[in-house]
C-alpha positions, 0 to 999 in steps of 0.5 A, spaced: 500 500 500 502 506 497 500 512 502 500 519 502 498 524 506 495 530 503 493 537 504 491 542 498 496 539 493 493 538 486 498 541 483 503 535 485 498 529 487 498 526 480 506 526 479 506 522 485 500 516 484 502 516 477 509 513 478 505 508 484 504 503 479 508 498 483 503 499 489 497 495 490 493 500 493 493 507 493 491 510 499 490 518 501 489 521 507 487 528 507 487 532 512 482 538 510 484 539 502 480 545 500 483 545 492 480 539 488 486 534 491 481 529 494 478 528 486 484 529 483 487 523 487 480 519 486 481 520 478 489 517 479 485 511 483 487 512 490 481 511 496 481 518 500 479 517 507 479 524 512 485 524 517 483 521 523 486 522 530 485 515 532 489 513 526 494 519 526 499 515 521 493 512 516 496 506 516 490 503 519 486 504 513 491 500 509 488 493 505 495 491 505 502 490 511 507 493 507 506 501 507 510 504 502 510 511 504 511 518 500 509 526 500 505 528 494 512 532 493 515 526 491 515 520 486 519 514 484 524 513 479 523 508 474 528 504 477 525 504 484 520 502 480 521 497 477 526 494 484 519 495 487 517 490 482 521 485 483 522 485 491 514 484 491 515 477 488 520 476 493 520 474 500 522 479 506 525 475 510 527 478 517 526 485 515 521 489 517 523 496 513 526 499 509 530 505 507 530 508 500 536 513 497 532 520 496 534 525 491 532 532 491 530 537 486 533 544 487 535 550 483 542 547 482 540 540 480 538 535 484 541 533 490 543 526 493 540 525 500 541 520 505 536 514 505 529 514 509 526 509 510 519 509 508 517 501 506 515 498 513 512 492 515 506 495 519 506 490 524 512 491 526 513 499 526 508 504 528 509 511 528 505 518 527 504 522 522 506 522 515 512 518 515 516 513 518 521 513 524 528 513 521 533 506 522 540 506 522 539 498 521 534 499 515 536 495 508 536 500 503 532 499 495 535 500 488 533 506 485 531 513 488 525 515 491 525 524 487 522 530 491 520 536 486 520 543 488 516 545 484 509 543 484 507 543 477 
């Protein structure tokens, strides 16, 4: 399950659930969009569901274990894709998180960020908020995960 946490972000909500085609669930978690978000995220084939301060982290919501964790700034490259793809087929194993190498768009070109983990097993990792707790003793995936800064 891919998931995201929005907030008015129509502008950059589309790249974002397009580049999800590893991902067997799409799942949105707004938090009082007042733009054309929630449809737009709907029309890319995502469940919209209200933020919930019962579920602080939306995970509950989520059809799957494995929560691949994103911000509507970012997407995947085609090689984490595509490494996405392939880890799917395979069995995890002991790992319960991973991290994926980020890679951030500036006005100088794109900068290389250390890895954050953002695909956790939701049975052995809970958090709050949007994104997962950091773990130095996570395996990190092939490919980039991209952050963009401008919206469009």
């Amino acid at each position: 399950t891919a998931l995201l946490h929005i907030r008015n972000d129509a502008r950059r909500i589309g790249r974002a659930l397009d580049s999800l085609r590893a991902c067997d669930e799409l799942l949105v978690i707004d938090h009082g969009s007042t733009d054309a978000t929630g449809r737009i995220a709907r029309e890319h084939g995502a469940r919209v569901e209200p933020a919930s301060a019962d579920d602080d982290s939306g995970a509950g919501h989520a059809a799957n274990d494995w929560i691949l964790c994103l911000l509507p700034s970012e997407a995947l490259s085609e090689s984490l894709e595509a490494t996405l793809l392939e880890w799917k087929q395979e069995d995890p194993g002991d790992a319960f998180a991973y991290a994926l190498a980020l890679r951030q768009e500036t006005v100088n070109g794109w900068q290389h960020c250390g890895p954050e983990v953002r695909l956790v097993d939701r049975r052995s990792v809970s958090w709050t908020g949007a994104l997962p707790p950091g773990r130095e003793d996570a395996p990190a995936l092939c490919g980039d995960l991209l952050r963009f800064a401008d919206p469009s």
